[in-house]
C-alpha positions as YAML, in Angstrom:
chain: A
units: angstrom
residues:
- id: 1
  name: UNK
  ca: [-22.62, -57.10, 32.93]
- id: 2
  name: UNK
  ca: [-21.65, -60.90, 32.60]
- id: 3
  name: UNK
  ca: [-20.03, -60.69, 29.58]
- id: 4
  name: UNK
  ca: [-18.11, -58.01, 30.63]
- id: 5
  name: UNK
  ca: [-16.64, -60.68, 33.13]
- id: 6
  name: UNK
  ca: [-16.04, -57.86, 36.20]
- id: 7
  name: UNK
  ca: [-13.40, -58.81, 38.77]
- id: 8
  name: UNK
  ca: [-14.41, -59.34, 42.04]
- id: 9
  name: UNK
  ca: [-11.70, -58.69, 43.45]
- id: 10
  name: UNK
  ca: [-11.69, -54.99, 41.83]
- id: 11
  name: UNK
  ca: [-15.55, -54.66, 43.43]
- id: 12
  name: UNK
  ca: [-14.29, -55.90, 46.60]
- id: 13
  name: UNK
  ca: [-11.46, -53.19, 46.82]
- id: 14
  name: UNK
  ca: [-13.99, -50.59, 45.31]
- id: 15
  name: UNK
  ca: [-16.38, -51.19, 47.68]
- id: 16
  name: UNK
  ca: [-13.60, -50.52, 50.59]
- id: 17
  name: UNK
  ca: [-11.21, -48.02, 48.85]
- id: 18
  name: UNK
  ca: [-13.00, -44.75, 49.32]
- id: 19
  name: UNK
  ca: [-10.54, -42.04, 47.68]
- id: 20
  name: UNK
  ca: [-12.41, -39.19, 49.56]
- id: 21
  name: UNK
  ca: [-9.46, -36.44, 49.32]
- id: 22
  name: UNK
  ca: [-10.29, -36.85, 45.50]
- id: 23
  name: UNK
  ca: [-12.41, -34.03, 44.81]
- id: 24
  name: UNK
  ca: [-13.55, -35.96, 41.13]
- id: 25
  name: UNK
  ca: [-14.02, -38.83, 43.38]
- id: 26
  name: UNK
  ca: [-16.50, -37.69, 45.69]
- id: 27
  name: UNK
  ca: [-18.22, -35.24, 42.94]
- id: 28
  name: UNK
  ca: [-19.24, -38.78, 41.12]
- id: 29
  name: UNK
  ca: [-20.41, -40.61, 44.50]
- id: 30
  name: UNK
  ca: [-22.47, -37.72, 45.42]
- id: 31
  name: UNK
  ca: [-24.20, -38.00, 41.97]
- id: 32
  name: UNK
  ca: [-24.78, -41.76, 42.40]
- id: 33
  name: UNK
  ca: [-25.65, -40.87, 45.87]
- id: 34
  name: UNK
  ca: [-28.52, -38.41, 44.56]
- id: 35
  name: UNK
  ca: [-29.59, -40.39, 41.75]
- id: 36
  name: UNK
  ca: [-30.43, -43.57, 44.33]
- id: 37
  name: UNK
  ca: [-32.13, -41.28, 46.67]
- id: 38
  name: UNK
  ca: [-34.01, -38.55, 44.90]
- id: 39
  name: UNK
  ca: [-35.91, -35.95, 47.09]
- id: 40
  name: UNK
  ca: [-38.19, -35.35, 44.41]
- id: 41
  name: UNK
  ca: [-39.37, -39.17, 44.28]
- id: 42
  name: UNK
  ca: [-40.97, -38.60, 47.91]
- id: 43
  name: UNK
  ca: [-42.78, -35.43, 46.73]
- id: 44
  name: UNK
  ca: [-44.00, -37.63, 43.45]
- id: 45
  name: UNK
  ca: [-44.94, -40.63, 46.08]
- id: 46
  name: UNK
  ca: [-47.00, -38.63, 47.98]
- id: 47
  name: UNK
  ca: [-48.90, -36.97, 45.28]
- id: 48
  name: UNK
  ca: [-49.28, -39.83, 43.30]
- id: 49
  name: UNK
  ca: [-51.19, -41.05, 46.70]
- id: 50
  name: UNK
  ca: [-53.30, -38.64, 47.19]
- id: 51
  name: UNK
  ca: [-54.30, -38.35, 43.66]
- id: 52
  name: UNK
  ca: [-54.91, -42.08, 43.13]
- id: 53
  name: UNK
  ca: [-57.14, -41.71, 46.40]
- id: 54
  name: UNK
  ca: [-55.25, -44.36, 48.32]
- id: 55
  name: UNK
  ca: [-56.86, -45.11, 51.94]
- id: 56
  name: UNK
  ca: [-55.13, -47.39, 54.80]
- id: 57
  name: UNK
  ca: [-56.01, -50.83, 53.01]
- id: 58
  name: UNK
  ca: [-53.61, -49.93, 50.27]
- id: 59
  name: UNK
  ca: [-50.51, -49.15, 52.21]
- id: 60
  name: UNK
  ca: [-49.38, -52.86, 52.29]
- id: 61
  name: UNK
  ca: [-49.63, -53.02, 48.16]
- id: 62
  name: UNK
  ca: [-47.84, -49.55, 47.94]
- id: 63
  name: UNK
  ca: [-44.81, -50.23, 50.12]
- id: 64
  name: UNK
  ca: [-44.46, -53.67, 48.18]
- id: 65
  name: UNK
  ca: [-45.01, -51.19, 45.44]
- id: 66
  name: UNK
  ca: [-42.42, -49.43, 46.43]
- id: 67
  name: UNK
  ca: [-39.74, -51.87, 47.51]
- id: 68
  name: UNK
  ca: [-39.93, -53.83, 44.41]
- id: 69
  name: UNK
  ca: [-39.40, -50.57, 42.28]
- id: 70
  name: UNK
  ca: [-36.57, -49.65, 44.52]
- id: 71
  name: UNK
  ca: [-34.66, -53.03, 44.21]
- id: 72
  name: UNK
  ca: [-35.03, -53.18, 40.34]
- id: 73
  name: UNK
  ca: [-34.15, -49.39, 39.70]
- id: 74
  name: UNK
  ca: [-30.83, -50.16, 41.98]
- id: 75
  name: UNK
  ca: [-30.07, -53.07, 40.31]
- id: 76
  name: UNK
  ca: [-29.81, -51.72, 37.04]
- id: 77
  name: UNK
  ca: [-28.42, -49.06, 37.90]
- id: 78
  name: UNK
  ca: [-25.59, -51.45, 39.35]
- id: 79
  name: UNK
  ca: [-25.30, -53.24, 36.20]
- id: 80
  name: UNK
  ca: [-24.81, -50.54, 34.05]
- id: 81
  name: UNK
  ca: [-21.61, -49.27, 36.25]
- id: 82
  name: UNK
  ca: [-20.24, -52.51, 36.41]
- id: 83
  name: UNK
  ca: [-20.73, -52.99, 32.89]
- id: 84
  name: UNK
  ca: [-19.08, -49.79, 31.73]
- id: 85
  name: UNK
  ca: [-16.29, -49.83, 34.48]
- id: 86
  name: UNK
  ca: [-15.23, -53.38, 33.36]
- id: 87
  name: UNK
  ca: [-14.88, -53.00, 29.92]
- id: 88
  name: UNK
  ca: [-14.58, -48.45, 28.62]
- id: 89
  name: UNK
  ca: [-13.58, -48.08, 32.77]
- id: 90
  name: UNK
  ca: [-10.47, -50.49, 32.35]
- id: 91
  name: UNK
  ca: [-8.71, -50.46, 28.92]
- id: 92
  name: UNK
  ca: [-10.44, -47.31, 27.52]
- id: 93
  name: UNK
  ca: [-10.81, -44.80, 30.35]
- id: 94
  name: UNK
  ca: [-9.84, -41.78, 28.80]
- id: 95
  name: UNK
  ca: [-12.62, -41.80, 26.30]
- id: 96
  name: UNK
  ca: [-14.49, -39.27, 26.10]
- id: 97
  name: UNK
  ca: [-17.86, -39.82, 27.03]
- id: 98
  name: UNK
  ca: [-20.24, -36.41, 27.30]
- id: 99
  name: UNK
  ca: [-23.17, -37.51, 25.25]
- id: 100
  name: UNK
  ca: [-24.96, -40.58, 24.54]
- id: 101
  name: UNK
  ca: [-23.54, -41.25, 21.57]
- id: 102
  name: UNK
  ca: [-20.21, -41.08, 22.80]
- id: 103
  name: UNK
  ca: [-21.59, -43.90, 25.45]
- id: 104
  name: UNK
  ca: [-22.54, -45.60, 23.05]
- id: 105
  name: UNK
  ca: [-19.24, -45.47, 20.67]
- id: 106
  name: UNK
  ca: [-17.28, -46.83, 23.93]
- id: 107
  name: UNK
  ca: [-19.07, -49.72, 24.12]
- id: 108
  name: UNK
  ca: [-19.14, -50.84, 20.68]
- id: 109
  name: UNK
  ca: [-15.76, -52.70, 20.76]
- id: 110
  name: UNK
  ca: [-17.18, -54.92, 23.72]
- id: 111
  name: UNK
  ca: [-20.51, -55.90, 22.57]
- id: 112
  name: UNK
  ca: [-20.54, -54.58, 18.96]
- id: 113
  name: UNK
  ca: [-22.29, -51.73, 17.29]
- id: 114
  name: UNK
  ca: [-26.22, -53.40, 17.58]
- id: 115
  name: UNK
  ca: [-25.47, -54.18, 21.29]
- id: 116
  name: UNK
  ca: [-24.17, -50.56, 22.09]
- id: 117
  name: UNK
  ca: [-26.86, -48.77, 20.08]
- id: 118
  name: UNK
  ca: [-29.79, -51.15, 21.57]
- id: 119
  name: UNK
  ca: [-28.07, -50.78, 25.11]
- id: 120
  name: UNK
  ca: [-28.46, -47.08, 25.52]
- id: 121
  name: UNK
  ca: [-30.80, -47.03, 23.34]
- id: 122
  name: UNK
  ca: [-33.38, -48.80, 25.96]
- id: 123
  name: UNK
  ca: [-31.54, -46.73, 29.16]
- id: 124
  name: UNK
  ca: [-32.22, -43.53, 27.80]
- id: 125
  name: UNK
  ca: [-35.32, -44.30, 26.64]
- id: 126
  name: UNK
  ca: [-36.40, -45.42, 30.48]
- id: 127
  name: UNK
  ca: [-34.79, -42.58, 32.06]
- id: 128
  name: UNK
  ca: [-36.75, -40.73, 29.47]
- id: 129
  name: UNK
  ca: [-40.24, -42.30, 30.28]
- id: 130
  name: UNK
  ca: [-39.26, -41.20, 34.30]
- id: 131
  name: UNK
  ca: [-38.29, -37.93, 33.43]
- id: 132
  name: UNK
  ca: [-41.90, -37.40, 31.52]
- id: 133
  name: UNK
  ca: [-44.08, -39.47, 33.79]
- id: 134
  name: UNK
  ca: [-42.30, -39.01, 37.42]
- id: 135
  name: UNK
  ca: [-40.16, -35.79, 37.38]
- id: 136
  name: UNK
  ca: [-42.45, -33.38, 35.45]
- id: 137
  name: UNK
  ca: [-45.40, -34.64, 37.90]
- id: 138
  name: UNK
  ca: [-43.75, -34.23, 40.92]
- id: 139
  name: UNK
  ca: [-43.23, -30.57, 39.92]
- id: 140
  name: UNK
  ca: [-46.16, -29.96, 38.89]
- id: 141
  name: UNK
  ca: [-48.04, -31.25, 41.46]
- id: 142
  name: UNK
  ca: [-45.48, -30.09, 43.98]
- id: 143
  name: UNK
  ca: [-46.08, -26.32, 42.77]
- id: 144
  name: UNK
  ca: [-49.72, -26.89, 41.98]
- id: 145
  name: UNK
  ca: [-49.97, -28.05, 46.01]
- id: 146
  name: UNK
  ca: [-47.95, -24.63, 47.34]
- id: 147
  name: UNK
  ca: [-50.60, -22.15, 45.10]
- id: 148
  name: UNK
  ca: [-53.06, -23.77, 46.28]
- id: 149
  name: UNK
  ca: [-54.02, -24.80, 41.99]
- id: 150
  name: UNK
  ca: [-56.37, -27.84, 41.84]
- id: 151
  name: UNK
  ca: [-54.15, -31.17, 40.84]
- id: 152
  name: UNK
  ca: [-55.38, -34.18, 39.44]
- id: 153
  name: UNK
  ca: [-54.98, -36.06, 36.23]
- id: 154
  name: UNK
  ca: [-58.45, -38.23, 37.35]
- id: 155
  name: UNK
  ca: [-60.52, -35.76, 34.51]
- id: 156
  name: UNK
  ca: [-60.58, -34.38, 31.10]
- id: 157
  name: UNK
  ca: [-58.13, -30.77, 31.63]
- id: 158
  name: UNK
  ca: [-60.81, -27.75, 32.41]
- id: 159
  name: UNK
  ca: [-60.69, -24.56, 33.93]
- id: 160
  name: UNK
  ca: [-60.06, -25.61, 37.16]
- id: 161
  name: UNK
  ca: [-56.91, -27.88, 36.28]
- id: 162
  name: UNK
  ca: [-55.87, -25.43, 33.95]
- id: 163
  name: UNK
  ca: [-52.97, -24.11, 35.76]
- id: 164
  name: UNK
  ca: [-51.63, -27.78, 37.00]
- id: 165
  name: UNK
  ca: [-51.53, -28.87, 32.79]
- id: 166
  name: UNK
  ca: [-50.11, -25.80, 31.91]
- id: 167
  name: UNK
  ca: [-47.12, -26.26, 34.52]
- id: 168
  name: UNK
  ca: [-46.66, -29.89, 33.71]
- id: 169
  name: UNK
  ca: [-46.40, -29.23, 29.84]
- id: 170
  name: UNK
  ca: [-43.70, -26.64, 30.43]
- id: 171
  name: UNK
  ca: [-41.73, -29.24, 32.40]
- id: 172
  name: UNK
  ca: [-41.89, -31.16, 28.85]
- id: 173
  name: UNK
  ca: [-41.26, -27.80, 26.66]
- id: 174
  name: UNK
  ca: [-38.18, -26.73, 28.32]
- id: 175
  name: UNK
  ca: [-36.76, -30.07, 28.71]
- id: 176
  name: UNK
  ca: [-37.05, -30.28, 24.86]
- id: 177
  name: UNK
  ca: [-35.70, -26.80, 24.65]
- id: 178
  name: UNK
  ca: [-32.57, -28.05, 26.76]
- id: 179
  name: UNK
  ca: [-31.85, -31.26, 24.85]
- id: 180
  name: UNK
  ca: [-31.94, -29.35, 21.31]
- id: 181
  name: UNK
  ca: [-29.70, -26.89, 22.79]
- id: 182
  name: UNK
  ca: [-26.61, -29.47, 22.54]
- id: 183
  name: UNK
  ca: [-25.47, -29.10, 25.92]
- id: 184
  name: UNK
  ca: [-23.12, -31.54, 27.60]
- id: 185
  name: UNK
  ca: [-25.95, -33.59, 29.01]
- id: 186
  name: UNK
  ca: [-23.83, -36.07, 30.93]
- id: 187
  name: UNK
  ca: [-22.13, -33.20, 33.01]
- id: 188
  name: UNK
  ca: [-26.23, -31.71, 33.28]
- id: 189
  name: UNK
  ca: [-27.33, -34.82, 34.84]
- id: 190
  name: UNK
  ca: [-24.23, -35.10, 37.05]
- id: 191
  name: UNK
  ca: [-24.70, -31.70, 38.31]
- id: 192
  name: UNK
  ca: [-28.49, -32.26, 38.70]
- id: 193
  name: UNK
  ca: [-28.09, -35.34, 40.91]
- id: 194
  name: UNK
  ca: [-25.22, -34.20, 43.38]
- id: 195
  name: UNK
  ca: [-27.79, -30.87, 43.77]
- id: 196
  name: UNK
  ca: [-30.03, -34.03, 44.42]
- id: 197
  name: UNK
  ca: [-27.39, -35.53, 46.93]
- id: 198
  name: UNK
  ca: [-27.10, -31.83, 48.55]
- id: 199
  name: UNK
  ca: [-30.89, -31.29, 49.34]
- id: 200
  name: UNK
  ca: [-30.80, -34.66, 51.36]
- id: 201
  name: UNK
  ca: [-30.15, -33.14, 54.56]
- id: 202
  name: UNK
  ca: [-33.13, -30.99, 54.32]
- id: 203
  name: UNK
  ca: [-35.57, -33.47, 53.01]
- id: 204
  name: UNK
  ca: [-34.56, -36.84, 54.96]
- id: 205
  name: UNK
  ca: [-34.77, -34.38, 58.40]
- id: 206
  name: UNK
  ca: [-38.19, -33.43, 57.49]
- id: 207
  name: UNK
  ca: [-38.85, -36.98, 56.74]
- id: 208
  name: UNK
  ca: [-37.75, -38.25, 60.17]
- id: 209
  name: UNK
  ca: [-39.70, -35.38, 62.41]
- id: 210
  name: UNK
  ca: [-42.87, -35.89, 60.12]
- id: 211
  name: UNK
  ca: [-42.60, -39.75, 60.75]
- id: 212
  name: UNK
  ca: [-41.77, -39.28, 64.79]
- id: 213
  name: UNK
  ca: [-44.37, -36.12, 64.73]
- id: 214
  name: UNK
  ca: [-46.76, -36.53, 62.43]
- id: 215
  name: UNK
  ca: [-48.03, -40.08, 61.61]
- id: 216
  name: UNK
  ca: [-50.23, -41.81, 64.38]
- id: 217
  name: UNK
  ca: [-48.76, -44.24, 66.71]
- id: 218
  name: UNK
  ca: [-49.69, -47.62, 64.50]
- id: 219
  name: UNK
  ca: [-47.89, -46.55, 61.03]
- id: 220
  name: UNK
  ca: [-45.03, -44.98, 63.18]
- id: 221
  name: UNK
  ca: [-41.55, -47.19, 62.87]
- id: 222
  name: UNK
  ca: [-40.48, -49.22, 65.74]
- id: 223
  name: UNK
  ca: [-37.93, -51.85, 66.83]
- id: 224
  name: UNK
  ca: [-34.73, -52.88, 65.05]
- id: 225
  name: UNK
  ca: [-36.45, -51.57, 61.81]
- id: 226
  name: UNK
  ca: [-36.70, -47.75, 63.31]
- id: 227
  name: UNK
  ca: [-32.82, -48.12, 64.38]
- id: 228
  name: UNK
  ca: [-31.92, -49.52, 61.21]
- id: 229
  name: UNK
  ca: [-33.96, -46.64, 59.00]
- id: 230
  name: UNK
  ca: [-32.74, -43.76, 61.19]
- id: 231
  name: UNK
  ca: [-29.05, -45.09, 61.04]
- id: 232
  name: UNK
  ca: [-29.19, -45.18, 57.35]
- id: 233
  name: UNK
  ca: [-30.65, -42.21, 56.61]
- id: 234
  name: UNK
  ca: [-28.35, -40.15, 59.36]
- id: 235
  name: UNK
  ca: [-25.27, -41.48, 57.08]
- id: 236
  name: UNK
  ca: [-26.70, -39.93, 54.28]
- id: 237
  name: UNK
  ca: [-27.23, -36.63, 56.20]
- id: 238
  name: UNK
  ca: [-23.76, -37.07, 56.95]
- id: 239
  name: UNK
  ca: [-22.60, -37.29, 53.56]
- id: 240
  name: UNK
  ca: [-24.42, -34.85, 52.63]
- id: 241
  name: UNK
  ca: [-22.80, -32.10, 55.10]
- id: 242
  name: UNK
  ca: [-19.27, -33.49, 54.30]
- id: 243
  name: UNK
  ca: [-20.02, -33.32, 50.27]
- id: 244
  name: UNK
  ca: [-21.43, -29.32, 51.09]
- id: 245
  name: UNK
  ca: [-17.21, -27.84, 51.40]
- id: 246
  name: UNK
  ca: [-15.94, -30.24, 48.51]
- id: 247
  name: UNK
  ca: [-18.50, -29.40, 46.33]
- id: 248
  name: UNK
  ca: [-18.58, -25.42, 46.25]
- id: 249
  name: UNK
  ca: [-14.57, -25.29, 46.79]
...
């Protein structure tokens, strides 16, 4: 991203400029929108809890856990836009860029053809790794939870987990089926994360009542921290219902 010598000036006016008549525009902020705040990553946290057989002594560990994981995942996320957006963004943005290789092509006149290949090569390989580790789990354990199938990857598969291996391998089989079909992946993911940015509504509301409702009185939010959280996350809402018109029309 250094190299690529961004303007601050140009993040400065980004960061205020918010084109929101554009319909493009707001289609690509309510991606980045539900790729920073996945609803699936709270169903995967809370699974992941219960099947690591976390008690109250962890929870300090898990929400540095947590907040560590959430600051490095955003940060890279920030480099790579700044990265592409000052070098492909300003002199070359009319490239094409629908697969990876074609991400990869745009970059090689900035950092070469090793840098480009070794670039993307490492980002998709670590949105790979989270796709077969996080995503797949989350589903499986998410469905496994609703049929009441037993969950847990502490034990060799038997009959009992049957159904919860069998779910979570056909997260990996039709996810192989997809890439192999030579779809436009970029749009895929695009589409996949403003769905992502739509749900948010639903699953930040449920959030908030289970946290008011449901947790007792000492792990409930308080103070300038509960403001802060509740304003934050009834922005998103918000988004979300403004995104809902734009996005079907």
């Amino acid at each position: 991203m250094l190299l690529a010598h961004p303007s601050i000036h140009a993040i400065g006016s980004g960061l205020v400029h918010l084109p929101l008549h554009d319909s493009s525009y707001v289609l690509l902020l309510a991606a980045n929108v539900g790729a920073v705040i996945m609803p699936w990553m709270i169903f995967y946290q809370q699974g992941a809890m219960i099947d690591k057989a976390l008690s109250r002594r962890h929870i300090r560990a898990e929400r540095w856990d947590t907040a560590v994981g959430a600051v490095l995942t955003q940060a890279i996320m920030v480099v790579m836009v700044l990265a592409f957006a000052a070098t492909v963004g300003l002199s070359h943005h009319h490239a094409v860029l629908d697969t990876v290789g074609e991400l990869s092509s745009a970059l090689r006149p900035f950092i070469g053809s090793v840098g480009a290949k070794v670039l993307l090569g490492v980002a998709v390989l670590g949105a790979a790794l989270v796709a077969a580790l996080v995503a797949s789990l989350a589903g499986a354990w998410g469905i496994s939870e609703v049929f009441g199938w037993t969950h847990t990857l502490n034990g060799r598969p038997d009959r009992r987990t049957a159904k919860f291996y069998v779910t979570y391998s056909l997260a990996h089989v039709i996810g192989a089926i997809v890439v192999l079909m030579s779809l436009d992946l970029v749009s895929l993911v695009i589409d996949v994360e403003v769905m992502n940015a739509l749900l948010l509504p639903i699953v930040l509301g449920f959030l908030l009542a289970l946290e008011a409702k449901a947790l007792p009185e000492e792990y409930r939010m308080h103070g300038v921290y509960r403001v802060v959280v509740t304003i934050l996350c009834l922005v998103v809402i918000g988004f979300g219902l403004y995104m809902v018109p734009t996005i079907i029309g």
